[in-house]
C-alpha positions as CSV (number, residue, x, y, z in Angstrom):
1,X,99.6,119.2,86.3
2,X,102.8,117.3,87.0
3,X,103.7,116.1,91.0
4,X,106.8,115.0,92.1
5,X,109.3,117.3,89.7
6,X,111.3,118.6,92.2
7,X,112.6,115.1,93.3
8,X,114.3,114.1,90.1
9,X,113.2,117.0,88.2
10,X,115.8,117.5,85.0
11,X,116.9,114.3,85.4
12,X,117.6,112.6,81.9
13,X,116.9,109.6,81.0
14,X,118.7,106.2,79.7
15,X,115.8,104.2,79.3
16,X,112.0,104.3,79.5
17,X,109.6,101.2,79.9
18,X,105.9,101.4,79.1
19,X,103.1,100.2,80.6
20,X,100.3,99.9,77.4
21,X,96.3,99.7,77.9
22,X,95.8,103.0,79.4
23,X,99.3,104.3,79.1
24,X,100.5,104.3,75.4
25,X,97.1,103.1,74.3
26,X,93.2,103.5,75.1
27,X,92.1,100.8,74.7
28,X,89.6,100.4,77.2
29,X,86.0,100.6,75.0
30,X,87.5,97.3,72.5
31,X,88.2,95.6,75.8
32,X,85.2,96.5,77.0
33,X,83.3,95.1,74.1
34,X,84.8,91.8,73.9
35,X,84.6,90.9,77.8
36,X,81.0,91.8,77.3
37,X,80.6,89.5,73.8
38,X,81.9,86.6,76.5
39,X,79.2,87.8,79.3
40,X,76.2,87.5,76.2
41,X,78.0,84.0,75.3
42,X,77.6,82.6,79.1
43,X,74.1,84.3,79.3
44,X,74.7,86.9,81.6
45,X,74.2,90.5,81.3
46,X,76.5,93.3,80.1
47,X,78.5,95.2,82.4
48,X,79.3,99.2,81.6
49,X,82.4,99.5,80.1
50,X,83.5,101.5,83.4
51,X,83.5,98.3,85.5
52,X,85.0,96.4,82.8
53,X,87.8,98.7,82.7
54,X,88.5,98.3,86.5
55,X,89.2,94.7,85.8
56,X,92.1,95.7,83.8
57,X,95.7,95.5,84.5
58,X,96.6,92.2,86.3
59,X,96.7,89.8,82.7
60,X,93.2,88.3,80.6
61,X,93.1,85.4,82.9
62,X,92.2,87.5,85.9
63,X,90.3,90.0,83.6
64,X,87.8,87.2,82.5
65,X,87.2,85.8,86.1
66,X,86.7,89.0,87.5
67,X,84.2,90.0,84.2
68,X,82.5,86.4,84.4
69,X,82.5,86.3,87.7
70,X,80.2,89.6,88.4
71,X,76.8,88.7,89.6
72,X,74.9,91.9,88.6
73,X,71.7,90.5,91.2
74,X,73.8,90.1,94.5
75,X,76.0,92.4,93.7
76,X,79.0,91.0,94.5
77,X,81.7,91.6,91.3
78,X,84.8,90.2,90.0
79,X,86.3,87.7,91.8
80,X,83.8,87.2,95.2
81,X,81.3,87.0,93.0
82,X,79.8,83.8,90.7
83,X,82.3,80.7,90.5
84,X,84.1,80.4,87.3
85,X,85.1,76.6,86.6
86,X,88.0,75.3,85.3
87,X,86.1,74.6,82.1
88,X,84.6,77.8,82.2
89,X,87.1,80.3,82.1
90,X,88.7,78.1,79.2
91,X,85.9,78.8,77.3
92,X,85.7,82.5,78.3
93,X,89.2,82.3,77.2
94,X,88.5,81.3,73.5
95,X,85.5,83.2,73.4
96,X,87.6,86.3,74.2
97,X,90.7,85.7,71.8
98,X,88.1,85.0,68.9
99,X,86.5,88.3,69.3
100,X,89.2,90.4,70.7
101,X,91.8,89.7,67.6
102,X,89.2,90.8,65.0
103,X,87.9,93.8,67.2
104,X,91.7,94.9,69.4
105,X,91.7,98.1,66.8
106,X,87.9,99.0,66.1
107,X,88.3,101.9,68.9
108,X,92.0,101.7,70.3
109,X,94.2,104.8,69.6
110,X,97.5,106.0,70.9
111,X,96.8,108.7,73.8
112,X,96.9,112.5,72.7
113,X,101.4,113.2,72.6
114,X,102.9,109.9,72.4
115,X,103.6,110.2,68.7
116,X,105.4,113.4,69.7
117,X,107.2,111.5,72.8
118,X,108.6,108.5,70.1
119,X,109.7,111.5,68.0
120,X,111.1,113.2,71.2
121,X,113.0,110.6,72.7
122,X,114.0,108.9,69.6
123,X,117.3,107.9,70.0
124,X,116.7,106.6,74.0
125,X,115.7,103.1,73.9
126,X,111.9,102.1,74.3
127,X,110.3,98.8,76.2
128,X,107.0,98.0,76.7
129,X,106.4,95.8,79.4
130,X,102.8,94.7,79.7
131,X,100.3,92.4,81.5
132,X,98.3,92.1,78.4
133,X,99.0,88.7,76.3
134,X,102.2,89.1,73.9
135,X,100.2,88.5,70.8
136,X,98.2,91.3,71.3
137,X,100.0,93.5,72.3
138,X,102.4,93.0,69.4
139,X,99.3,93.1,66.8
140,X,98.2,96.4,68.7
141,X,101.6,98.5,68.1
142,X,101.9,97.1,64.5
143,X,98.2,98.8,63.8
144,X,99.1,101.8,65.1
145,X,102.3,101.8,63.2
146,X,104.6,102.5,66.2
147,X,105.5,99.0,66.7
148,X,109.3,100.2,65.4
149,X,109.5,103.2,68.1
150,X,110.6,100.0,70.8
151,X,113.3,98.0,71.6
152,X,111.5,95.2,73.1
153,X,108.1,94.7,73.8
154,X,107.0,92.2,76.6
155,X,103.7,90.7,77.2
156,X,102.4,89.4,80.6
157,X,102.5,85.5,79.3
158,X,106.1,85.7,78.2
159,X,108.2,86.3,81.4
160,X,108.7,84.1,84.2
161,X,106.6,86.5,86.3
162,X,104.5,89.9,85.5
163,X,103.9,93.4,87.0
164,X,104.1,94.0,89.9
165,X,107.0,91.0,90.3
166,X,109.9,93.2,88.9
167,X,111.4,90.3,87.3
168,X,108.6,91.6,84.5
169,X,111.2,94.5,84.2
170,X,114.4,92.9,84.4
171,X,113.2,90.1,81.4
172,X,112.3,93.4,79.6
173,X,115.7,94.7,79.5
174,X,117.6,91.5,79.4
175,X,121.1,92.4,77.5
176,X,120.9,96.0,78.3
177,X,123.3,97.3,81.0
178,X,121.0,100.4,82.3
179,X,121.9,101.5,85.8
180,X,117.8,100.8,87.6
181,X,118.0,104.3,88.9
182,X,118.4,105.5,85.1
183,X,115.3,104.0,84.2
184,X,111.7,105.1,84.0
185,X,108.5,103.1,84.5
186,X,105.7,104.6,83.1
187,X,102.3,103.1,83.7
188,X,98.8,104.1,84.8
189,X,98.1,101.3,88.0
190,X,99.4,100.6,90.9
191,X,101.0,97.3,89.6
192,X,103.2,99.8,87.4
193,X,104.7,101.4,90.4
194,X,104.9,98.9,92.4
195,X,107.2,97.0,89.8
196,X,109.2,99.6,88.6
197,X,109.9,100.6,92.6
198,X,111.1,97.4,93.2
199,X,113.6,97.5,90.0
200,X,114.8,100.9,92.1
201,X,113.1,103.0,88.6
202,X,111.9,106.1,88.6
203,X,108.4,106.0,88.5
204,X,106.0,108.5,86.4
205,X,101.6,107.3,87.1
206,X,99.4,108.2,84.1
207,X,96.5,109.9,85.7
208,X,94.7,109.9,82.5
209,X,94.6,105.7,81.8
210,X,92.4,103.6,82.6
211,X,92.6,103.3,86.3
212,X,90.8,105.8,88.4
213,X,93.0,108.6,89.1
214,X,92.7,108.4,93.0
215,X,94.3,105.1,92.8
216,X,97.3,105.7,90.7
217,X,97.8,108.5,93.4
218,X,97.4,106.4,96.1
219,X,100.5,104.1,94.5
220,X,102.5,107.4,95.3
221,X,104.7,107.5,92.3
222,X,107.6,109.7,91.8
223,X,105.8,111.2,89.4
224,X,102.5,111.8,88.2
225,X,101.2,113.6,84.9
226,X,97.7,114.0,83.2
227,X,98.8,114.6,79.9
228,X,102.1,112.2,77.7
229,X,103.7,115.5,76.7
230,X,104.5,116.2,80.6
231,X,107.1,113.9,80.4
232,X,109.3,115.9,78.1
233,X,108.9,118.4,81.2
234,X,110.3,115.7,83.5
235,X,113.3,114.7,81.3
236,X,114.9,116.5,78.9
237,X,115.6,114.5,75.2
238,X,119.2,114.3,74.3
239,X,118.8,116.8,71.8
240,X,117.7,119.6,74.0
């Protein structure tokens, strides 16, 4: 299913920027895993991997308060629920980073048709402009052996502001002279579209990432796909 092609249908493409947990990469299960490793640390109970993955998208410091702060026995979650102190989340923090860079690749893969999307639209240039820490993200792309496929990759604690700010955007293509209206942003959350609407993007939502698909709807992108190899569809390689 694709919505939105007859807006910009055709329409080729100078540049694409890409979100990555639950865009280029799921990743959702290692994350998962780890968030619950710091829950076990602090005492408290896991949390399904589900819920964990609804905490995803906004950077690890709001992804640890949010997973720390769920109190499964009043149910209130994330960020109305338990406090988190100072101290706390610090530890959360270190607990995470321990576990996380040893575990980041136990279950992350690419998505089914992005290796045939770098193949496709080798030749455009390739960002990824994420909320996840810069070191991970890095270590992730390297693994998969895709890290080479992109022109810049930049992480949510490198820029002077993240998704949805699109100053997120314009540090990721800082040097290159695109035209925004030449650009696509592809992402699966609302923070994705938000940020690449503000840049004056395109905008293509991932319905298949880690976000429920009703949300990414509800963000009303230009575009939306369920499968990577839809975007081909959308805009034509410069080879064909």
């Amino acid at each position: 299913m694709i919505m939105g092609k007859g807006r910009y249908g055709g329409r080729r493409a100078a540049a694409f920027i890409f979100d990555l947990d639950g865009t280029l990469v799921d990743s959702g299960r290692d994350i998962a895993i780890s968030a619950n490793f710091v829950r076990l640390r602090f005492g408290l109970p896991e949390l399904s991997a589900e819920t964990i993955r609804s905490y995803v998208g906004d950077g690890l410091a709001k992804l640890l308060t949010r997973a720390l702060g769920h109190d499964v026995r009043s149910g209130l979650t994330g960020e109305a629920g338990l406090p988190v102190s100072p101290e706390q989340h610090a530890e959360a923090t270190r607990v995470f980073a321990e576990h996380y860079r040893r575990h980041m690749l136990d279950n992350t893969r690419l998505y089914p048709g992005v290796l045939e999307m770098l193949s496709r639209f080798r030749g455009v240039p390739l960002f990824v402009a994420t909320n996840k820490p810069q070191v991970y993200s890095e270590e992730i792309l390297k693994g998969l052996h895709v890290a080479g496929a992109f022109q810049r990759v930049v992480g949510g604690d490198t820029p002077r502001a993240r998704k949805p700010d699109p100053a997120h955007l314009e540090a990721t293509l800082q040097g290159y002279s695109f035209e925004p209206a030449s650009v696509v942003m592809v992402g699966d959350s609302p923070n994705d579209v938000n940020a690449g609407r503000a840049f004056g993007a395109m905008t293509v939502g991932c319905t298949f990432g880690l976000v429920p698909p009703a949300t990414i709807k509800a963000a009303q992108p230009d575009f939306l796909i369920d499968r990577f190899d839809q975007l081909a569809d959308l805009f034509p390689s410069r080879s064909s």
